[in-house]
N, C-alpha and C positions, 0 to 999 in steps of 0.2 A: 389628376395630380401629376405634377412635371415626373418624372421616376429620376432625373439626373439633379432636382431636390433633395442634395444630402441630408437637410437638414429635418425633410418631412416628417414625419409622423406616421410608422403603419398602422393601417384603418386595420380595423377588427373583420375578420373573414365572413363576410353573407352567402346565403345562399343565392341570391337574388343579382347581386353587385362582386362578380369575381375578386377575390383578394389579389392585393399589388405585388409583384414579385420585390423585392428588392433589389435594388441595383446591384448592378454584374460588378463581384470585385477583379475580375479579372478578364472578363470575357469569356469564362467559361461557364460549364455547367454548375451549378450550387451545390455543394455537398454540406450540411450541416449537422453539426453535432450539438445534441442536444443535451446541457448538463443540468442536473436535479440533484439535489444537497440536503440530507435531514441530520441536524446536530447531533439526535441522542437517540437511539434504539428505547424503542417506550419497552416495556415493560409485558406489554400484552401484543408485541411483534406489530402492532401497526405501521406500516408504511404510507400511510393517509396524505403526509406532507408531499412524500415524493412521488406519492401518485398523480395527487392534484397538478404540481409543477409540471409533469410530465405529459400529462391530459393536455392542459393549456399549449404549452410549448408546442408538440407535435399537431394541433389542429392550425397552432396559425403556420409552422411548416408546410402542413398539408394546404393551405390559404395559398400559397405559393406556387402549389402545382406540380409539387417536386415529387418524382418517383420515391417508394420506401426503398430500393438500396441508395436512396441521397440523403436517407435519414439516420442518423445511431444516437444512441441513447445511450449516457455516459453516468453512472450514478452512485454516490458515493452517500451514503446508509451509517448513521453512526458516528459522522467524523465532522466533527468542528474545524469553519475555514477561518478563524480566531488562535488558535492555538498553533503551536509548532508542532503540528505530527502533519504523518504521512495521508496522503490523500491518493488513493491508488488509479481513482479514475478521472480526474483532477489531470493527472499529470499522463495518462494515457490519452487524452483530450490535447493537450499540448503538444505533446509527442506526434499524433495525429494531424495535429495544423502543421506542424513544423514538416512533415514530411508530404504536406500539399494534399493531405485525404479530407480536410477540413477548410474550410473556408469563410462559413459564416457559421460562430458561436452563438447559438440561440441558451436564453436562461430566462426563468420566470419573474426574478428582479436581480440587481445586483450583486446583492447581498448573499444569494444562495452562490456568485461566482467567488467569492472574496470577501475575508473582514479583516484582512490584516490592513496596515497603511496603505495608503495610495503610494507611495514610494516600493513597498517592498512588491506591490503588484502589479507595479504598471513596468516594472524593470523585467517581468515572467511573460510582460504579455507586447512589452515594445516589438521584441522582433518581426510579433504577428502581424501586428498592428501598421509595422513599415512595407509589413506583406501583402498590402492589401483585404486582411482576414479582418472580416467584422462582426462586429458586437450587437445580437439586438436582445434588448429587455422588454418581454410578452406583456408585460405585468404591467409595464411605465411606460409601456410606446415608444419607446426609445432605440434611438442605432446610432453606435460610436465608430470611429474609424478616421482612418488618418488623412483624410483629404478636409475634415472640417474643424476646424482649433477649436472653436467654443462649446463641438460633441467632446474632445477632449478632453476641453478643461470641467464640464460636465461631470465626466466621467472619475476626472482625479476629487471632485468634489463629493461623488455618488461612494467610491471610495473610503474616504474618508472620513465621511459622517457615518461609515457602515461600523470601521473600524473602532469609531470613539464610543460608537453606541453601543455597542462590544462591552469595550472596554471600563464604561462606566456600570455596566451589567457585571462585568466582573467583579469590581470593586465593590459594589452594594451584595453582591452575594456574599461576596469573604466577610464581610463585615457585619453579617448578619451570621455566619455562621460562628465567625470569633465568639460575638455574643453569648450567642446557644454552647458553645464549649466552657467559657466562664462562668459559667450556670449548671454546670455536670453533664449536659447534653451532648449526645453522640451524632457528630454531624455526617457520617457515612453510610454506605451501606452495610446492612448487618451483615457479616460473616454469618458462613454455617454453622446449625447449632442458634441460632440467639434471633430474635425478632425485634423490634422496635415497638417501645411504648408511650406513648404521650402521654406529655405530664407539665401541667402550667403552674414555672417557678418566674421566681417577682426579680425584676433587675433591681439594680443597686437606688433607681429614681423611682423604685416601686412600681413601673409598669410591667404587668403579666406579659409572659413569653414564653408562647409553646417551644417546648424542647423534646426532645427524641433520646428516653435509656433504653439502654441494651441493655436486652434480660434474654435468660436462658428460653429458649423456644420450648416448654416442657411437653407439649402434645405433639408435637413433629419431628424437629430437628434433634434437640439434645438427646434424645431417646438410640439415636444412630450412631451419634457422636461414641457415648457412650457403649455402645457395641464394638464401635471399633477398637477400641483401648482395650477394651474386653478379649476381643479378637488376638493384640499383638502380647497382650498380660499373659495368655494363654498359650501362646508360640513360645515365650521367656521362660516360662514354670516349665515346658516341658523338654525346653532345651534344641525345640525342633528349629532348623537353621534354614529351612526351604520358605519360609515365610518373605512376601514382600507388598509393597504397597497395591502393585498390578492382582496379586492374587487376596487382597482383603476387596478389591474391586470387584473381582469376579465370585467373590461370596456374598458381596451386597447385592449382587444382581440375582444370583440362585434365591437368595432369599427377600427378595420382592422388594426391601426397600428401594425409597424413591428420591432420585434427585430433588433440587427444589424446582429445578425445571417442568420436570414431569410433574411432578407433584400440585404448581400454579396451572401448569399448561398455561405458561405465558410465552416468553419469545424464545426461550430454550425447551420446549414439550419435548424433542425429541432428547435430550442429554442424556447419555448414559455414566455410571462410572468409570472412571482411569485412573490410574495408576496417579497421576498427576494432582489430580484433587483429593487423593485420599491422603495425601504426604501434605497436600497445606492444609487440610485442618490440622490431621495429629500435631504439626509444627505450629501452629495457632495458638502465642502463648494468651489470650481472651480465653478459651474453654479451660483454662486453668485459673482464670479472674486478673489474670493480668494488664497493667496499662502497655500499649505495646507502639512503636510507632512502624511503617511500613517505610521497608528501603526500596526503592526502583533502581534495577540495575541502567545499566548504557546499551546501546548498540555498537557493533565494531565500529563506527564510523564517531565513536566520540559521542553522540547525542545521548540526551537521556531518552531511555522505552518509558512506556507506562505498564507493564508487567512487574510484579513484585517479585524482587531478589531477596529479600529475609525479611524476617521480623524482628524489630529490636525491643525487648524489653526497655521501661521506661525504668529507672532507679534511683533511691534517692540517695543523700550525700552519701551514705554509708555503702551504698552500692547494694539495698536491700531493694528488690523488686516492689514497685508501685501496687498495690492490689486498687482495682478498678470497678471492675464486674463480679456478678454474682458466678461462682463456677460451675461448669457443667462438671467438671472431674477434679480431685485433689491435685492441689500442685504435685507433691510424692511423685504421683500418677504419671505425672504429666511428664515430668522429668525421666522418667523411669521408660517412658515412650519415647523421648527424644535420644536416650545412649540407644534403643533399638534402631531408629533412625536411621543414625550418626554409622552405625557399624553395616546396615542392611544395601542404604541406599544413600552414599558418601556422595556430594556435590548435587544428589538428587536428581538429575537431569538436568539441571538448570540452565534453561536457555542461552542465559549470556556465557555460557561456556565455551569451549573452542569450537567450532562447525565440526561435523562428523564427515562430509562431502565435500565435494569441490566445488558445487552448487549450490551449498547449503548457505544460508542465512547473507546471500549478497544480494537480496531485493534483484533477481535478476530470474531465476526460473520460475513458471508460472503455470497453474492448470487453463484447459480452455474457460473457466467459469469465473477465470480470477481469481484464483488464490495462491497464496504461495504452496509449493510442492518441498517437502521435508523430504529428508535423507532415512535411511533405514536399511532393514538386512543387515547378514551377514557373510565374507565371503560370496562366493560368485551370485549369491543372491541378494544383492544390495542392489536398492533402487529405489527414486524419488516419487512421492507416492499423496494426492492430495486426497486428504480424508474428511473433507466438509461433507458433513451431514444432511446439511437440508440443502435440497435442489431446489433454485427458483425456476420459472416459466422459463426453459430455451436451455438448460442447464442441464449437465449429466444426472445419471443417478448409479448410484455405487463410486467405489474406487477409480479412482484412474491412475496408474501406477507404469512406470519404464525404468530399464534398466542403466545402473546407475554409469557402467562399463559403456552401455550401447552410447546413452546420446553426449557423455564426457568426450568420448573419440570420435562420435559425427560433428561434435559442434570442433572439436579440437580440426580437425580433417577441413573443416570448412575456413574456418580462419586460415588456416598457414596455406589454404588455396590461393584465398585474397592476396597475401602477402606475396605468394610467388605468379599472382595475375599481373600481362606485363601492363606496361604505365598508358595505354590506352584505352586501357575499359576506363569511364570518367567515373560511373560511381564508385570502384573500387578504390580509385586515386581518392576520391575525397575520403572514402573510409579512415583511408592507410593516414591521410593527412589530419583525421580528428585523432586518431588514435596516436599519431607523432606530439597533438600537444598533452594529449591526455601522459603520454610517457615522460613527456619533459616537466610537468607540472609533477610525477610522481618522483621525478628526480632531483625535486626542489629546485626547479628552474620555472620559478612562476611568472606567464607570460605579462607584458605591461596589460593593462583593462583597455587600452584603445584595440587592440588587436584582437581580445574576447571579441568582443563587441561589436567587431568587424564580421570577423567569420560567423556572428549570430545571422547578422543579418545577410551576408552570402548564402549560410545555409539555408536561409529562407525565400531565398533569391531561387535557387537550384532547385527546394521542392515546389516552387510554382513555375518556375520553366518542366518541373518532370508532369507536375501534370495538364501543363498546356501542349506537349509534347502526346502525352495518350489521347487527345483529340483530335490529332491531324493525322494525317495519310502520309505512310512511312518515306513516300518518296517526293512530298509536295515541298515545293519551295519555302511555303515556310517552315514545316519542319525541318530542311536545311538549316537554314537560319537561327531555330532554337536550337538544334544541337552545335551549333557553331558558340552561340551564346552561352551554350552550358559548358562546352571545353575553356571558354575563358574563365568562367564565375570556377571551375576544379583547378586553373593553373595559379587564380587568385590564394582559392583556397590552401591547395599546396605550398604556396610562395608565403604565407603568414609565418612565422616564427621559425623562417626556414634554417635562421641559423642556432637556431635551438637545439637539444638534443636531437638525435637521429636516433628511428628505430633499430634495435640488433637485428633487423633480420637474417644476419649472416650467422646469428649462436643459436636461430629457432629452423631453418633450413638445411636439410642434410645436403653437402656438399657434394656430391655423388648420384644427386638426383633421384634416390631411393626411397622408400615407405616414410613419410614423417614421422611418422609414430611407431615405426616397428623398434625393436630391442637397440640399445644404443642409441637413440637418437636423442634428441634436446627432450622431447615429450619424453618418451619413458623412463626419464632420469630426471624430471623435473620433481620439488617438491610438491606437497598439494598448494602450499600458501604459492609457492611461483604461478601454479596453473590458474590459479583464482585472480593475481596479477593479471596474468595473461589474456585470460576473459574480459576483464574488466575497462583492457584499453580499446577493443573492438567490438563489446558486445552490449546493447540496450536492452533488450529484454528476450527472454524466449520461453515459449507458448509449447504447450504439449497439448495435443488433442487423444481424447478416448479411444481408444482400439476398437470400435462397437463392434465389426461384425466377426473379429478371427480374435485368438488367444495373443496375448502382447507382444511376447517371443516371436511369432511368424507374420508380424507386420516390419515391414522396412521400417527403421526408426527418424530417415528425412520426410515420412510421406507423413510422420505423427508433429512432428517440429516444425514451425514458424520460429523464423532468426528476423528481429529488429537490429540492425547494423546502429554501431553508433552514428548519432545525427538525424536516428529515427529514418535509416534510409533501408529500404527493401533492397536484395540480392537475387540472383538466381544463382548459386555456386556449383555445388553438388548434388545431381539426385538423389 
């Protein structure tokens, strides 16, 4: 088969008949990343779907020839590519092409890349795609990529039909669950306390339709429920005022009851109580029989979360409460639980609250395993600290926690380096230049879309000259010539929105050439929303890795951090 046949078809890998490499998007070496996508976390923790995709995927990579560090594996567990949330490794996949460490996006079919429109997808993936970065589908024998219009238009078809078939999936669900509610039917999951009962009621044309009541779970759950209330009734009568949600948690654990996690040993076995689920049941106005509806609060960024911010009772004209459900506890009761509450544990913790950190809740600090790291402590013992429980294969085990002090002022040290690095290091130029538009866009000077659009595909110009550049010999002619190429593609970049706002770095720099951060300076008199500003215009993501072999305190805290610069571009700043 020709290999300079864009259009071919990759054969299936034999033992017998070497598998075909696909063509050089670039003339370099192939690094690919391999994405696998399963919509819904089953129930009994099976990973099957994303194992499978994953199996496929990585053997016809392996068909290729390619060393395993040319291979990574990107995989996002739980998260529908239909819906508008966050996709965390989705966009670390992007991130990664965008900064030249990816080149050919391997996926088991489309569909697992994307089901939104062809319009909202191919707008995420043009830049790649003008980068030379290609697309190949294990599953459909397929490779997309910007040298052949009709893999293209292909693709915005493949797209599309992903999306409508989504989308039509959605609509016949809601409309069957409509149904099942117009018939008494409880179309969610049971809250704690209560289980689901099938029960076949007749529609309105006299066709049978299984429906789902919620009734009190009386051999498991409500039996707990009911201890609890028991528990804070008990705190009340005696007037004892040390009582709180955390410590009715750690008397459910003394006294052996079991989450519903443990209790199924399904995809939460390991669950234990917290403070956090013993407050949404008691506030669960269903164990007192009520109809209730669920509010989800926002993220700071305006979007809606999917985490529940209250519960609202349903009410009728009179504004008397709906009764719904059979109760596990009297209303009285129930009521009499909520003013303890109200006075014990006011706002509750609730997420959508103000951030407690300067790190806290901006989708920006991260464990090595992927997850986000929370804020905690107090005074000099505050620090951000990932408490995911189950470790997968290659993944820590226990805490991994740093000080909250330490890497605020390594990462703070490290930027105001950048900015006072002079104008000839080229990556730091482009930094300094994503972060001029990032500031000018924050200061409602929103750049025109020709000029986005431009520096997208710049910056994708610059992470494939950076890594055609790590294949040549520092002093070869043509690495001249790349780096000559990459100081025009930084003066380009610079030169965009030049008459736009300008960064202050005259109000972030001590004039006097002294500590940035010492007493007086812009930093120690900044507020915390300023310093989260400040992160925000020069910083993509940052990774904290486990302290394995020494106590946390007596590790350097740049040797534990990895800094993503904005534009997805890698630093060397500070040791």
């Amino acid at each position: 088969m020709d290999t300079s046949d864009f259009n071919a078809v990759l054969p299936a890998p034999s033992h017998r008949v070497p598998a075909m490499r696909p063509p050089m998007v670039t003339g370099m070496a192939i690094h690919a990343g391999i994405y696998v996508r399963q919509s819904e976390r089953q129930v009994t923790g099976s990973e099957a779907s994303t194992t499978t995709q994953r199996e496929e995927c990585v053997k016809a990579a392996e068909g290729w020839d390619l060393p395993p560090d040319h291979i990574e594996v990107y995989e996002d567990l739980g998260v529908s590519a239909f819906k508008d949330v966050a996709r965390p490794a989705y966009e670390r996949l992007l991130r990664d092409a965008r900064a030249g460490r990816v080149n050919v996006i391997v996926v088991h079919y489309m569909s697992r890349l994307s089901r939104r429109t062809a319009a909202q997808t191919i707008s995420e993936l043009r830049p790649l795609l003008m980068n030379r970065v290609r697309i190949v589908s294990v599953g459909e024998h397929r490779e997309f990529h910007a040298d052949d219009q009709s893999a293209l238009e292909e693709l915005l078809f493949k797209l599309q039909a992903g999306h409508e078939e989504s989308l039509n999936k959605s609509q016949a669900i809601r409309a069957v669950k409509a149904l099942e509610a117009s018939l008494g039917g409880y179309t969610g999951k049971a809250p704690f306390g209560f289980t689901l009962a099938h029960e076949i009621r007749r529609s309105t044309d006299g066709r049978p339709v299984n429906v789902k009541i919620l009734t009190p779970d009386a051999e498991h759950e409500a039996p707990i429920v009911r201890r609890i209330v028991e528990m804070v009734e008990g705190w009340i009568a005696a007037g004892d005022t040390s009582g709180t949600c955390w410590k009715l948690a750690r008397q459910l654990e003394a006294e052996g009851l079991l989450t519903r996690g443990r209790r199924t040993a399904q995809r939460r076995a390991d669950a234990s109580w917290d403070g956090s689920t013993v407050r949404r049941i008691l506030t669960d106005p269903r164990i007192a029989g009520f109809a209730c509806e669920s509010v989800y609060g926002t993220r700071r960024d305006g979007t809606p979360s999917n985490k529940v911010a209250e519960y609202r009772i349903v009410r009728d004209t009179h504004g008397v409460p709906l009764p719904a459900y059979e109760p596990i506890v009297s209303p009285e009761r129930w009521y009499r639980v909520q003013d303890w509450v109200g006075v014990r544990h006011p706002g509750g913790g609730d997420r959508q609250s103000r951030p407690s950190g300067v790190l806290s809740a901006m989708e920006l600090l991260y464990c090595e395993c992927g997850a986000y790291m929370t804020h905690g402590g107090t005074g000099s013992r505050k620090h951000y600290r990932c408490r995911r429980r189950t470790a997968q294969p290659g993944q820590h085990t226990g805490d991994v926690t740093i000080g909250a002090k330490g890497i605020e002022e390594y990462l703070a040290r490290q930027v105001l380096a950048v900015i006072a690095t002079p104008g000839t290091d080229e990556a730091a130029h482009t930094v300094l230049a994503i972060a001029s538009a990032r500031y000018a866009s924050d200061q409602e000077r929103q750049e025109p879309p020709q000029i986005a659009e431009e520096r997208d595909w710049l910056l994708a110009e610059r992470a494939n000259l950076r890594l055609a550049r790590r294949q040549q010999h520092a002093e070869s002619p043509e690495d001249h010539a790349l780096a000559e190429r990459m100081r025009t593609l930084d003066a380009r970049i610079a030169g965009l929105g030049a008459d736009e706002v300008e960064l202050p770095r005259g109000a972030w720099l001590p004039q006097d050439g002294s500590d940035p951060i010492s007493t007086g300076s812009w930093w120690n008199q900044a507020t915390r929303d300023d310093k989260r500003g400040f992160f925000r215009l020069f910083l993509d993501r940052v990774e904290v890795r486990k302290a394995y072999r020494w106590a946390g305190q007596s590790v350097p805290t740049g040797s534990r951090v990895r800094v993503t610069w904005a534009g997805g571009i890698d630093l060397d700043v500070l040791p």
